[in-house]
BASE-89052 format. One record per residue (C-alpha): residue in one letter; x, y, z. Coordinates in steps of 0.05 Angstrom, whole numbers, plus 5000, padded with zeros to 4 digits. Example, Ala and Ser with C-alpha at 12.3 -4.5 7.8 and 13.67 -1.06 7.14 Angstrom:
a524649105156/s527349795143/
//
This chain:
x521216925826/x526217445827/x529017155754/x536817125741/x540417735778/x536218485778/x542518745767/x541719015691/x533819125693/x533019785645/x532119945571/x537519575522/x540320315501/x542020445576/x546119925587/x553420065606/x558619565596/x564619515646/x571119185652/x571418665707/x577218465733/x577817895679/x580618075620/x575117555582/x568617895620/x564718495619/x560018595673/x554219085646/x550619585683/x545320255681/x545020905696/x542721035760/x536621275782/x537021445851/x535222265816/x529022045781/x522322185783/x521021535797/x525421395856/x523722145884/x516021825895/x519321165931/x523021735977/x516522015993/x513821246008/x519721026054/x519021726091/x511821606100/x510720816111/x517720676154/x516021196210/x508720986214/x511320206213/x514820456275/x508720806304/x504820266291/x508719806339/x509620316397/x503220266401/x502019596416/x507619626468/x505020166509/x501020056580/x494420326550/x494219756506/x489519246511/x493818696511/x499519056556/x496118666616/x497217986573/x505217966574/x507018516621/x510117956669/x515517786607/x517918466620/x524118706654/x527019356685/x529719796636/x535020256638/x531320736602/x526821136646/x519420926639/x521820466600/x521619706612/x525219276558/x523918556535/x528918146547/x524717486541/x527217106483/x531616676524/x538016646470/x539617336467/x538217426546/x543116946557/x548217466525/x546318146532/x546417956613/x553417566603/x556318166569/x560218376638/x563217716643/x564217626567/x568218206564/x572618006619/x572917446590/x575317676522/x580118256551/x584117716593/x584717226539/x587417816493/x593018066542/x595917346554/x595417186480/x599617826458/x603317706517/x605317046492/x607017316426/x610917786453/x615017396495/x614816756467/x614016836394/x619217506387/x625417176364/x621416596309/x621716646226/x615416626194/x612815976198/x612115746117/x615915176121/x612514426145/x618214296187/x617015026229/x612714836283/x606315326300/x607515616368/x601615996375/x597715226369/x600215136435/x597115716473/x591015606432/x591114846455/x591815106520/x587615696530/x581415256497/x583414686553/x582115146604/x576515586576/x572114956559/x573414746629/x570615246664/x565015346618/x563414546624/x566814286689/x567313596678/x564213506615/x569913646583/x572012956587/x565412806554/x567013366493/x574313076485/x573412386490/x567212546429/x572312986391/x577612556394/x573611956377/x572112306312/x579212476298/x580811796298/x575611606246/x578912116206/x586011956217/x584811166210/x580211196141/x584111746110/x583311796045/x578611166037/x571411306013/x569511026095/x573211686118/x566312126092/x561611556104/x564211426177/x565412216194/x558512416177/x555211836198/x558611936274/x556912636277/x550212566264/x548212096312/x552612446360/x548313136352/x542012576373/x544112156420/x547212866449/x539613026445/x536712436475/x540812326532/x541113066555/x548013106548/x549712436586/x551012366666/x556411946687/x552711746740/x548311356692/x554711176642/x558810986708/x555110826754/x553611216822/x560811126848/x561611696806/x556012146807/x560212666843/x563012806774/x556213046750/x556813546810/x561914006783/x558014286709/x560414926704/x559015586687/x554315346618/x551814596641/x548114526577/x555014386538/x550713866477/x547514596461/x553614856436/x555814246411/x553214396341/x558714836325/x563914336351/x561113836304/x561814216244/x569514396260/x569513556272/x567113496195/x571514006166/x577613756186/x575812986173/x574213266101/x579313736091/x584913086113/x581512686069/x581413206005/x587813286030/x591012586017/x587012535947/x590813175927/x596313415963/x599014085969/x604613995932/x601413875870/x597014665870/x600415265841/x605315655892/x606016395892/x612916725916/x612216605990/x613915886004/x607915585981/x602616136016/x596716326005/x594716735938/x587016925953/x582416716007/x579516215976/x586415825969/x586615806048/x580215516044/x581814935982/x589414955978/x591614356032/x595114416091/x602214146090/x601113376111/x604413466177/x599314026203/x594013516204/x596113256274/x592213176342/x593713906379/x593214266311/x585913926309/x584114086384/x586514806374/x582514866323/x576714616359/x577314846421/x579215596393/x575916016441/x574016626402/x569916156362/x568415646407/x560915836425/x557216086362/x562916166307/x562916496265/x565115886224/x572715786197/x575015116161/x581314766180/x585214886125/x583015666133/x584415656207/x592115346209/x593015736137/x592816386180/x596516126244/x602316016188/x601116646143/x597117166179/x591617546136/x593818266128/x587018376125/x586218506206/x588819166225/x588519636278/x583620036238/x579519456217/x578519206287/x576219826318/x572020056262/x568719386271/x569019466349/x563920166344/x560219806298/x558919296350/x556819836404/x552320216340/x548419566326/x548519366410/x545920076417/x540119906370/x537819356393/x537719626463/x532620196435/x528219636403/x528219176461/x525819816503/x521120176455/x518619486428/x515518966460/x514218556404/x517817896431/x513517886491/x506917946450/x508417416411/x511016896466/x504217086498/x499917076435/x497217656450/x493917896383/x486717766398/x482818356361/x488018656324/x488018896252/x492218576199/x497519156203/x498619106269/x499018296261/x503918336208/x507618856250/x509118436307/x511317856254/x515718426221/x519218636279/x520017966314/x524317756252/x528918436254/x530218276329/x532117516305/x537417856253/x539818306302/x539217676360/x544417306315/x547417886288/x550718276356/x553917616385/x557117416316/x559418066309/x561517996382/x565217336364/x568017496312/x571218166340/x574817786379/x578017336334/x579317886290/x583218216347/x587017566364/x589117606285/x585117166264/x580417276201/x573716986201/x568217296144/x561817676165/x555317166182/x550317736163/x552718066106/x545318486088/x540818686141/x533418256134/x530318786106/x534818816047/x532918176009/x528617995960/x531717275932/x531616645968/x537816415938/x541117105953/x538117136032/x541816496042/x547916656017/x547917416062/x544217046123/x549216646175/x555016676118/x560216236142/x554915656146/x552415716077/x559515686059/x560415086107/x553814726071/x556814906006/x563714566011/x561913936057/x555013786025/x552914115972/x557914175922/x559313405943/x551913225925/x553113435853/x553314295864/x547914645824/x547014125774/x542313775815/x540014435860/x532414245856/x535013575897/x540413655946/x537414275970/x532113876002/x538013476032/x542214166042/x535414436092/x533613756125/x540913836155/x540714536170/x533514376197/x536113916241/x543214196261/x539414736290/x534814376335/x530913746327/x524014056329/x518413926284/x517714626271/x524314776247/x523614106202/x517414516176/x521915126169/x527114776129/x521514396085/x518715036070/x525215356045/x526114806000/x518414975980/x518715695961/x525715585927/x522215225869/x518115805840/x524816275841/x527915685816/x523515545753/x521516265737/x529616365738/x530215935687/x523316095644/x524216825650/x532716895649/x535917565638/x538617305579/x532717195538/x528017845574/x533218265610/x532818865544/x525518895554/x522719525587/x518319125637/x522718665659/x524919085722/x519019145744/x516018335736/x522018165770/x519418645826/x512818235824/x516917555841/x520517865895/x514318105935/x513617425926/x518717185957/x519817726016/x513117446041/x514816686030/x520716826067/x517817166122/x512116636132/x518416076134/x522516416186/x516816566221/x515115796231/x520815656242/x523916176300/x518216496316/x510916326325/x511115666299/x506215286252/x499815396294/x502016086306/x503216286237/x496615926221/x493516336273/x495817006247/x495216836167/x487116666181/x487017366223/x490317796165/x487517416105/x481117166129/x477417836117/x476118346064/x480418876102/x485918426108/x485618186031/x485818966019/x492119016069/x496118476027/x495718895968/x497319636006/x503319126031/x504318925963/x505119505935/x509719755988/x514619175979/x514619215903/x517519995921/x523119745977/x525319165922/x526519735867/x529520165921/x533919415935/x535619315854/x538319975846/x543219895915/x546619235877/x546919645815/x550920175860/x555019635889/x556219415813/x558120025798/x563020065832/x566719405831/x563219135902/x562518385894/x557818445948/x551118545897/x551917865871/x548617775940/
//
């Protein structure tokens, strides 16, 4: 219930009107008030409330606590003396004690591929013609052979014999209607049957002449775990062949450089040439092993549009500036892990007793270490295909504190994927003029892409669910009709402590504690009179960090950031 955008929220006579870069818009904006009385009290909140949050949670993780006894097995040695840290949420242990290997990893792959393009690649034009072949395909092609290989040992055969099966299905239906029907109808079942037979063995495929070849699984056996990713890449280029042959590239709008790319969107909907749609350009692209594992997510058009005009938006200085921000945010996490053992608690359930702060603490905190869980190997990812030159947008564009819209937290939270939803499903479904539908069908996939789990079914459901008040008081109580009324700021602040703790309840199903668990914890705050008097303390200190969030995107407006549309 956020309404339209809380991006204009004051008096009608404080409105400022500004240029956009359109010559036939004006995008309007207020004064600040990051100087006013007002927002000089909210200081003296944050300074107060954020510390004691903090405090609050310590507590609970130190050895005097009650509970200490309860999950003190899920802790590990720390590097921090007296410290232990909790490293038990499997995902992100899997990383942060990989990080030695990933970086050897990473640094190897980065000296050949410069090497190559040193050597190999010195004496080549640009490539913008079709008829220029793309070199650096082949070491892609190559380097993602061997990388997937040693990650999967002989269920490689098993990922290209799936991969190619689907570029087939594109190839052959082309730019038939069975082309969409067949590609997304294939992938799916692939993702369950992937599922349901554990990855297959080809023992039991074969026969046991040949389970020796289940023997050799390599360095991440569980290859149908990371398959999710490949299948998306698998859609994307089906879809973007088949857009292709409906509308070809020669019939968009060319600038000056032989048909290249004007914005970043154009990589994106602009075709290929017709002859880039072939089988290595697809397994490079699949196989591509900065992106290989987790993405960040790139579409195929996006992908060979910067192997044949590089994006002059990766430079030295971007890629190091975004390298210490990877150590800053590594850094932080380590602290939390260390000084907060929140993870643990919750695995263990071990709440028993507790008041409602201290409950909604450890739900709090468990969903800043998910953001930062996803965050630090996205970031890590994506660093390094930045520094092989290749340009891939951020997947958390707002930290999880900063949001107060449903429809905006989806569109900052795992970026490339909304954008991925966007083109291949929703915009096909019918875009926003049937929203209140095709988002159900929008969740149920990212639901199950995810994992199929009940709870995550729940999680997705539940989205869908607290979408439809934002939705309808959007449209009820629109900018248009209230934004020059005095109170409008701050009912718009009401809707948003709305949805910050409809939002936090979904995610919390769905990544955290689960349905029973969030059950278990809603009856423990709400069930008394102290905790009904806790919602509204909570309340009230929301409805202060949402004003303190509307006035940020009025900065942002300010000055010309597209980034508070989010």
């Amino acid at each position: 219930m956020t309404m339209d955008n809380p991006r204009s929220l004051t008096h009608s006579k404080g409105y400022i009107h500004e240029k956009s870069t359109s010559p036939s818009t004006s995008i309007m904006t207020s004064p600040s008030r990051w100087r006013t009385r007002e927002f000089y009290f909210y200081y003296v909140c944050f300074a107060v409330v954020v510390p004691y949050m903090f405090y609050v949670t310590y507590n609970l993780s130190k050895e005097d606590n009650p509970h200490y006894t309860e999950y003190e097995r899920l802790l590990s040695k720390g590097w921090i003396p007296n410290r232990k840290v909790d490293n038990s949420d499997a995902q992100y242990a899997t990383f942060r004690d990989n990080i030695p290997k990933l970086f050897a990893l990473v640094l190897s792959y980065l000296c050949l591929s410069h090497l190559y393009r040193i050597f190999v690649m010195h004496k080549q034009l640009p490539v913008k013609q079709p008829h220029q072949p793309l070199h650096r395909i082949y070491f892609f092609f190559a380097a993602g052979m061997v990388i997937i290989t040693a990650l999967h040992g002989t269920s490689m055969l098993k990922i290209v014999t799936i991969i190619s099966i689907s570029y087939w299905i594109g190839r052959t239906a082309a730019g038939t209607m069975w082309n969409p029907i067949a590609s997304w109808t294939f992938n799916l079942a692939i993702l369950f049957l992937n599922e349901w037979y554990d990855g297959y063995k080809f023992g039991t495929l074969f026969g046991h002449g040949f389970d020796w070849m289940d023997e050799y699984r390599g360095i991440q056996p569980r290859w149908h775990i990371l398959f999710n990713f490949v299948m998306l890449r698998l859609v994307s280029f089906n879809m973007d062949y088949y857009w292709q042959t409906k509308k070809s590239r020669d019939e968009y709008e060319k600038d000056d450089r032989l048909g290249g790319p004007i914005s970043d969107k154009d990589r994106i909907t602009v075709p290929c040439f017709a002859s880039d749609y072939n089988y290595i350009n697809f397994l490079a692209y699949v196989l591509y092993p900065p992106l290989y594992l987790c993405g960040p997510i790139i579409t195929f058009n996006d992908f060979i549009s910067q192997v044949r005009y590089p994006s002059h938006k990766v430079t030295k200085r971007f890629v190091i500036t975004y390298a210490i921000r990877l150590a800053a945010v590594i850094l932080v996490m380590e602290l939390t892990l260390h000084y907060l053992y929140v993870v643990a608690i919750s695995k263990k359930k071990a709440w028993d007793g507790d008041t409602p702060l201290e409950l909604s603490m450890i739900g709090y905190f468990n969903l800043v270490i998910i953001w930062m869980k996803l965050l630090i190997p996205w970031r890590f990812f994506r660093l390094w295909g930045l520094a092989d030159g290749i340009f891939t947008e951020e997947n958390m564009v707002r930290c999880m504190s900063n949001n107060f819209s449903a429809q905006r937290f989806w569109k900052s939270w795992h970026r490339t994927f909304n954008r991925w939803t966007v083109r291949y499903i929703f915009i096909p479904l019918g875009g926003s003029k049937y929203m209140a539908y095709n988002m159900w069908v929008v969740f149920t996939f990212v639901a199950l892409w995810h994992d199929i789990e009940l709870k995550l079914l729940a999680w997705g459901w539940l989205i869908c669910l607290f979408l439809m008040p934002e939705l309808i008081a959007s449209s009820l109580f629109s900018f248009k009709k209230f934004g020059k009324k005095p109170y409008y700021r701050f009912v718009c602040g009401i809707g948003a402590v709305g949805n910050i703790l409809m939002m936090m309840i979904a995610n919390l199903v769905g990544f955290c504690v689960g349905v029973d668990g969030m059950m278990d914890m809603l009856k423990q705050i709400f069930g008394t009179a102290n905790g009904l008097l806790f919602l509204v303390t909570v309340s009230i200190c929301l409805f202060i960090a949402v004003q303190i969030m509307f006035e940020i995107r009025e900065s942002e407006k300010r000055r010309g950031d597209p980034k508070w549309k989010m």
